[in-house]
Phi, psi and omega in degrees: 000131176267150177311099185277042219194319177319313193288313159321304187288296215245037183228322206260310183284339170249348120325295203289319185298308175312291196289358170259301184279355140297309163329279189315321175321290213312311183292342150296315177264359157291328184271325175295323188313290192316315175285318185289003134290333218250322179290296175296328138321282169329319189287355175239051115040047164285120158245175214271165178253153178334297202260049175263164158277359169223102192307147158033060167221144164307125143290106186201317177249182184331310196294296181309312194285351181272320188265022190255351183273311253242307185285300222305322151345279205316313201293279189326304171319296178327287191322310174259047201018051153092005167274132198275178158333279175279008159280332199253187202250138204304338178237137160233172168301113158298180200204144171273171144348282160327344190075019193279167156274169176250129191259169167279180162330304218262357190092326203260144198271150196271117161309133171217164172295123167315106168315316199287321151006294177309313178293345174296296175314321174272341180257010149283314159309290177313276167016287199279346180262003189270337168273347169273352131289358139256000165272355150321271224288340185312273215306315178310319124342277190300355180268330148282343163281339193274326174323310162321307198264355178257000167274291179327310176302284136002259164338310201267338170274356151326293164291343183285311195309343189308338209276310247236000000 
């Protein structure tokens, strides 16, 4: 009589090898993200300003980079009395020395590019790449508990083939 029990043993057992060495990829490349984030950050040797919530520290992990993300917002708002990017308006009067407008021919006051704008453009910029670093490490992170949980998996379908 043949063994029904066999095809079993070796479905389990070569599951627990596949879901282990999936683990270690996975655990590898949640550890590369991380060190390769942790580097590239660090090498542009940012630090937090005195009114940051987390003050005069390197920028280099999730926490620092949320809080150089978080003031650079503050600064930027201080700068433009408290106006995003799409409050304010793409053209102002130019002005003189005096703060006088500058009129045209015509009376009518001469337009030049809203300048504050510009400061928007860069702290958007900044912004987005100091929160595209923390979504590294989130995702780099969740790429090593799943490694964690595909080792586990491994193990447990190990001991089952054991069972069998």
């Amino acid at each position: 009589m043949e063994n029904t029990t066999q095809p079993i043993r070796k479905l389990l057992a070569t599951s627990s090898f596949l879901a282990i060495v999936a683990g270690v990829a996975f655990i590898g490349a949640g550890v590369w993200g991380i060190t390769f984030t942790y580097t590239n950050v660090a090498r542009e040797n940012i630090t937090t300003p005195d009114d940051a919530s987390i003050p005069g520290v390197p920028v280099a992990g999730p926490f620092t980079l949320k809080a150089q993300a978080d003031i650079i917002r503050v600064h930027t708002l201080r700068a433009t009395e408290g106006k995003t990017f799409a409050e304010m308006p793409r053209q102002v009067p130019k002005t003189d020395e005096s703060g006088n407008p500058v009129l045209d021919e015509n009376g009518k006051p001469v337009m030049v590019a809203n300048t504050a704008r510009d400061i928007w453009i860069t702290a958007t910029t900044l912004t987005t790449a100091l929160n595209l670093g923390i979504v590294t490490y989130a995702f780099s992170g969740l790429i090593l508990v799943f490694g964690l949980v595909s080792i586990w998996t491994g193990i447990t379908f190990y001991a089952l083939s054991q069972k069998y």
